[in-house]
C-alpha positions as CSV (number, residue, x, y, z in Angstrom):
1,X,76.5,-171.4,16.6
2,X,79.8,-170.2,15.0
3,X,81.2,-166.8,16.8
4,X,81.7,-164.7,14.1
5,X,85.1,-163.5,16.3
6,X,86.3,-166.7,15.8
7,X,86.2,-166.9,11.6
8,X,89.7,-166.2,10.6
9,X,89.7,-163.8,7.1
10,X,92.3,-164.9,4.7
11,X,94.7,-162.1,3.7
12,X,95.0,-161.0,0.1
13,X,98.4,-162.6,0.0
14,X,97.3,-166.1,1.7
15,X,93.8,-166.1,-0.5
16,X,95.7,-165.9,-4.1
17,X,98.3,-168.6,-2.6
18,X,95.8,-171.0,-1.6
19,X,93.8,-169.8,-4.7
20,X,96.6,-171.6,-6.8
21,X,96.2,-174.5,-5.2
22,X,92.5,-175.0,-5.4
23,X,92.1,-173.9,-8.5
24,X,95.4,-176.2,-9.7
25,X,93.5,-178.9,-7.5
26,X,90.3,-178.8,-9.7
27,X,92.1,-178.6,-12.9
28,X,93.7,-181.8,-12.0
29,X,90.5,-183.6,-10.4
30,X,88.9,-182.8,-13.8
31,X,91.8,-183.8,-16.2
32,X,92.2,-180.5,-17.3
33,X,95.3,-178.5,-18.4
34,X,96.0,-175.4,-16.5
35,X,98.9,-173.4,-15.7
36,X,99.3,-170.5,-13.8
37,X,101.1,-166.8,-15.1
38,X,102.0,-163.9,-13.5
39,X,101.5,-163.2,-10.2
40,X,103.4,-165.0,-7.2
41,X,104.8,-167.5,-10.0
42,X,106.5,-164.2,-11.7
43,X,107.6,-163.7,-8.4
44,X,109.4,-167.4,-7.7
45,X,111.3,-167.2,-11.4
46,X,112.3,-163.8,-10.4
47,X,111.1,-161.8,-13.2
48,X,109.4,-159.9,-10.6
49,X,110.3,-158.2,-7.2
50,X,108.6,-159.4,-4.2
51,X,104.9,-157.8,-4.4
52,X,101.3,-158.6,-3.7
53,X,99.4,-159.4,-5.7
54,X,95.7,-159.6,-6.1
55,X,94.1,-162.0,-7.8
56,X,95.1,-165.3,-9.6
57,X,95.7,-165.9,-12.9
58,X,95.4,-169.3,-14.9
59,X,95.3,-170.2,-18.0
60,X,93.6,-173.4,-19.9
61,X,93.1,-174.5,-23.4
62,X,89.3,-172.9,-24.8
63,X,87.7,-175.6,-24.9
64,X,88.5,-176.3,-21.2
65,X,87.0,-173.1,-19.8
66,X,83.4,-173.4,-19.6
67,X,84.6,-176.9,-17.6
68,X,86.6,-175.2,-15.0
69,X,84.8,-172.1,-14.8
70,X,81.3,-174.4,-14.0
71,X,83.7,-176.4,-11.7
72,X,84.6,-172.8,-9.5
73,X,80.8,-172.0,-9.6
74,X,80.0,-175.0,-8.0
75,X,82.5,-174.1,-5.1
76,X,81.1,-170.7,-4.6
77,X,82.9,-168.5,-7.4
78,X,80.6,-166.6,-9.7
79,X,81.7,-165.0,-12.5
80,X,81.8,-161.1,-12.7
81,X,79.7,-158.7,-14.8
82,X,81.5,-158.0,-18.3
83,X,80.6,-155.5,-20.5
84,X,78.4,-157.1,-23.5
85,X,80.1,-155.5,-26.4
86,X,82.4,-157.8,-27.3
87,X,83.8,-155.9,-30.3
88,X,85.0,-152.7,-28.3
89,X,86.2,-154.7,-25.8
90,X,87.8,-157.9,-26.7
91,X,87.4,-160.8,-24.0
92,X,90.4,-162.9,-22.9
93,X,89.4,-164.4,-19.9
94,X,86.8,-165.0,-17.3
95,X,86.8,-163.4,-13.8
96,X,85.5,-164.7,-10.5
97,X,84.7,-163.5,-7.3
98,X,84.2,-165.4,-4.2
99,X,81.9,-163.3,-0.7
100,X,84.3,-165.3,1.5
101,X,87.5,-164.7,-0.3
102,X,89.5,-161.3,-0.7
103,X,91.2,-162.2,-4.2
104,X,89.9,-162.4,-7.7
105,X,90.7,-165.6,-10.2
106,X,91.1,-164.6,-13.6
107,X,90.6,-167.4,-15.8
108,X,92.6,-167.5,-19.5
109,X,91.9,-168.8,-22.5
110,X,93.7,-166.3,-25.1
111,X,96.4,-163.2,-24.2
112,X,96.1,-160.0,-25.8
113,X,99.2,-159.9,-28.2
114,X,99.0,-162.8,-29.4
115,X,97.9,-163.2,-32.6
116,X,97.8,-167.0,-34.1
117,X,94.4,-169.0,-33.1
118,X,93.8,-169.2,-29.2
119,X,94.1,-173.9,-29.5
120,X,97.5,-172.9,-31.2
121,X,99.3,-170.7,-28.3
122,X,97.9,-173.1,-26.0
123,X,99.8,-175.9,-27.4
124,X,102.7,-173.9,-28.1
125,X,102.8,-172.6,-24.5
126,X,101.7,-176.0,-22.6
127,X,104.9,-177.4,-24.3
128,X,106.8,-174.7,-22.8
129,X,105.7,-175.1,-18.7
130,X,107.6,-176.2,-16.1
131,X,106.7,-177.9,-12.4
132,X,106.7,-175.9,-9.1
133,X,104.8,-176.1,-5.5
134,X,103.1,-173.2,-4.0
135,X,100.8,-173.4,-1.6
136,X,101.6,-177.2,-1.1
137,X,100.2,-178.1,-4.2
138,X,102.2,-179.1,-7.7
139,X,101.4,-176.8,-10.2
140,X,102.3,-176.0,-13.9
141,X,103.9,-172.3,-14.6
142,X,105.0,-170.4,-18.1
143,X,108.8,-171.6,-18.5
144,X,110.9,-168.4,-18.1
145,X,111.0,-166.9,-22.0
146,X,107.2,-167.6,-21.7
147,X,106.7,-165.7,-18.7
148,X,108.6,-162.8,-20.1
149,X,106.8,-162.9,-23.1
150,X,103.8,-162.5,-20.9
151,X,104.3,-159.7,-18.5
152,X,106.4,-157.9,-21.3
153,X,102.8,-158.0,-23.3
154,X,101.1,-157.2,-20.0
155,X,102.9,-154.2,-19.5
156,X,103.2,-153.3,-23.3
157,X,100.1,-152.6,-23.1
158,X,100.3,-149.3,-20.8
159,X,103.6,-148.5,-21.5
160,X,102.9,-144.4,-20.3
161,X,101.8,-145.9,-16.5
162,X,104.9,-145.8,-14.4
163,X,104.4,-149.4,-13.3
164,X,104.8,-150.6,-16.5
165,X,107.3,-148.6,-17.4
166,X,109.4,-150.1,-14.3
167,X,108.3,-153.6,-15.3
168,X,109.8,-153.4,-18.8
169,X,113.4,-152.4,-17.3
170,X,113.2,-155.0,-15.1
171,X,112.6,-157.5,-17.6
172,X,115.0,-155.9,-19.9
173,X,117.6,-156.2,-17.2
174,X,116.7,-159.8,-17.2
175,X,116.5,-160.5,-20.5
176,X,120.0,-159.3,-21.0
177,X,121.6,-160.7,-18.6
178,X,120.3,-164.5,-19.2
179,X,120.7,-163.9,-22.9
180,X,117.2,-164.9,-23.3
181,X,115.9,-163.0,-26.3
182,X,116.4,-165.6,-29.0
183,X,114.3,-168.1,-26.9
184,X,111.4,-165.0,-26.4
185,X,111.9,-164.5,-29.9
186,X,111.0,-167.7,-30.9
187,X,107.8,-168.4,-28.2
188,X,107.0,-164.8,-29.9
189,X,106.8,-166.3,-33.7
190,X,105.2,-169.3,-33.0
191,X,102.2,-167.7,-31.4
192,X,101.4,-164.5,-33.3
193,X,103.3,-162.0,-30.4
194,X,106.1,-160.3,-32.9
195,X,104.1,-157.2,-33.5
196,X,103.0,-156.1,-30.0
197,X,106.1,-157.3,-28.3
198,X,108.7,-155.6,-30.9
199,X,109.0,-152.5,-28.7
200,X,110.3,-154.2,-25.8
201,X,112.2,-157.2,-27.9
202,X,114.1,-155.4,-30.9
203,X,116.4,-153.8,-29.2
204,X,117.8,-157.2,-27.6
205,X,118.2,-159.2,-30.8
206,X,121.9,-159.6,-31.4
207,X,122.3,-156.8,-34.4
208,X,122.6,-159.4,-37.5
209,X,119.6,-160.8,-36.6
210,X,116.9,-159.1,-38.9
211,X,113.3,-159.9,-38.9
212,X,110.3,-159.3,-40.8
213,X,108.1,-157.7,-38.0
214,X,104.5,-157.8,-39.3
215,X,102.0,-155.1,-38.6
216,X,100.1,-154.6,-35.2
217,X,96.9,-155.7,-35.1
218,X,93.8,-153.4,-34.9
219,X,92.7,-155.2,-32.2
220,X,95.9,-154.6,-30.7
221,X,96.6,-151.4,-31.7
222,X,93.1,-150.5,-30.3
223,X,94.2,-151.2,-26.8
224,X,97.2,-149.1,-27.1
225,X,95.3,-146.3,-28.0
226,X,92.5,-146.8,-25.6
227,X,93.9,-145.5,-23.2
228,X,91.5,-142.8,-21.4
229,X,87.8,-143.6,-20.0
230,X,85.6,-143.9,-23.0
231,X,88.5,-143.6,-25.8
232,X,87.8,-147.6,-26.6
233,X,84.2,-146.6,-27.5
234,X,85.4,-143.6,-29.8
235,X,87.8,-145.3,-31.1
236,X,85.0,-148.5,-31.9
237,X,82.8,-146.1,-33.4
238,X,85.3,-144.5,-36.0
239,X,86.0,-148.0,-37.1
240,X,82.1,-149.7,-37.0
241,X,80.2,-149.8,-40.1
242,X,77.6,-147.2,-40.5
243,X,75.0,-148.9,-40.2
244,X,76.6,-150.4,-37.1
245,X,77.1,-146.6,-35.4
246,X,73.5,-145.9,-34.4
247,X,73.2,-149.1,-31.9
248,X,76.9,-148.5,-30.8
249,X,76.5,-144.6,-29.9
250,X,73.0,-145.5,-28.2
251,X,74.4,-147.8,-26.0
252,X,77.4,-145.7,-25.0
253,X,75.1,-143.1,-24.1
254,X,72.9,-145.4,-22.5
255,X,74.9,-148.5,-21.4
256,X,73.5,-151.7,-20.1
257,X,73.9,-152.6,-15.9
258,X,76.3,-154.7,-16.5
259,X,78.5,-151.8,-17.7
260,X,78.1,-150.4,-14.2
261,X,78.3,-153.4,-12.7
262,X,82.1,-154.5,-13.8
263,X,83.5,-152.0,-11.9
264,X,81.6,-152.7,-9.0
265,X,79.8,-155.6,-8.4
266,X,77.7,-153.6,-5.4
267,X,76.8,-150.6,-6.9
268,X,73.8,-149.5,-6.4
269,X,71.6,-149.9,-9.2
270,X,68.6,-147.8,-7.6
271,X,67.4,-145.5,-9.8
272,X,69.2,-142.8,-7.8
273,X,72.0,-144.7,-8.2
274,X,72.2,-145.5,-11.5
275,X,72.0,-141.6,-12.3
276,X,74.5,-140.8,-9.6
277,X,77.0,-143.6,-11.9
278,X,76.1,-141.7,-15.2
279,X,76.8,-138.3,-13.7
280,X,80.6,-139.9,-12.4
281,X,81.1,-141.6,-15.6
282,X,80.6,-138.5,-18.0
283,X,82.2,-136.4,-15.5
284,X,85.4,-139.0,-15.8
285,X,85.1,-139.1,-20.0
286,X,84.8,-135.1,-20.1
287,X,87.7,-134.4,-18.5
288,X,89.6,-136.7,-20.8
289,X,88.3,-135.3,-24.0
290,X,91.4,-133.2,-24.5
291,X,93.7,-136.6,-24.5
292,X,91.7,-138.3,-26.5
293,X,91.4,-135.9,-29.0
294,X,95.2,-135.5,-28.9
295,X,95.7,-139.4,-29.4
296,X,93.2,-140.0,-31.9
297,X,94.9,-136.9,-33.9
298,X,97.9,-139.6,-33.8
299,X,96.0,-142.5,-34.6
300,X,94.5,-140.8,-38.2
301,X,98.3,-139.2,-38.8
């Protein structure tokens, strides 16, 4: 019988390294596109100072996801709780935990941003990858104005968290130095990005270059303003149908487990402890009343 002194645990570092290479590993055993973003890759191109990070990110075409997902599954993964409503919160990818693991993998197969159809940016953004080794294992990553493109839309879209905030100059820095904005530019056209990532891109364009920026998106202007615990289910409400409200405001008041579950995959969903959750999550919406009233005042101006 195994001691358990003897089982070595994997740091959070070493289990999203290796997690690279096993999932890159099952994406190639099943003939499947994949390639990885963000992360320790952001790290290696040097669009990132040295940090941990802690989960993995990859990202396949759509109709490759239920494949690889069912592939994880079958070595141990299982996917993560997510809230149902799929109209206040937009899905983008599938998460998976593992008991004997300490990372997350976070499997995508769109990126909030961008707007053309999710087959489209996949074959825009396969085209642009590159070859690297991590972990021991040869794996595809987001060429360097595709990686940019990505964390700048990452961070874009909390630009009042200081963390963000930081990432952005950093990129900035990057961006400027490398002259890369034309090629960001263009990965931004060709799938949909121009609106969200205008903040962060305009001011690098050489001054005689003038675009036609279109208009942000609702979904994407949703998730700027959602910023605040419970604002994305205001802000859903004030846009729904009314004949849509009723259903919407009864499950906000009365959520689903899976609602409690996504934050916390062992709560306790006891009766006690499904009442203790509802007291911590209206305490956690009431005292941010006052902000969201203040940016939804924006939002109507």
């Amino acid at each position: 019988m195994e001691n358990p002194e003897d089982i070595v645990q994997l740091s959070v570092s070493e289990g999203v390294f290796l997690g690279h290479a096993l999932v890159g590993r099952a994406a190639y055993e099943l003939g499947i596109r994949a390639f990885f973003i963000k992360g320790p890759v952001s790290v290696l191109q040097g669009l990132r100072p040295p940090k941990t990070s802690g989960d993995v990110d990859v990202f396949v075409a759509p109709q490759d996801l239920k494949v690889l997902v069912e592939a994880l599954q079958e070595r141990g993964w299982r996917e993560r709780p997510v809230d149902p409503d799929s109209k206040t919160f937009p899905k983008h990818s599938v998460t998976l935990d593992h008991a004997e693991w300490p990372c997350c993998m976070d499997v995508h197969y769109r990126f909030p941003g961008m707007e053309a159809a999710a087959f489209e940016c996949f074959e825009v953004m396969w085209n642009n990858t590159e070859r690297v080794v991590l972990a021991g294992q040869d794996i595809r990553v987001p060429s360097k104005p595709l990686a940019i493109l990505f964390l700048a839309l990452h961070a874009l879209r909390s630009p009042h968290l200081p963390v963000c905030r930081d990432e952005l100059d950093f990129l900035s820095g990057i961006v400027s130095q490398q002259t890369l904005a034309l090629p960001v530019m263009d990965l931004s056209t060709t799938t949909g990005s121009l609106a969200a990532i205008r903040p962060f891109l305009e001011k690098h364009l050489p001054e005689n270059k003038l675009l036609d920026w279109p208009e942000t998106s609702t979904e994407w202007g949703n998730r700027l303003l959602a910023q605040e615990p419970g604002s994305a289910r205001i802000i859903a409400l004030v846009q729904a149908r009314w004949q849509d409200k009723p259903t919407m405001l009864w499950r906000a008041v009365f959520p689903r487990n899976e609602v409690f579950l996504t934050g916390n995959i062992y709560a306790d969903m006891s009766l006690k402890g499904r009442l203790t959750q509802h007291v911590a999550r209206w305490t956690r919406f009431l005292r941010s009343v006052p902000r969201i009233a203040r940016n939804l005042k924006r939002y109507r101006a």
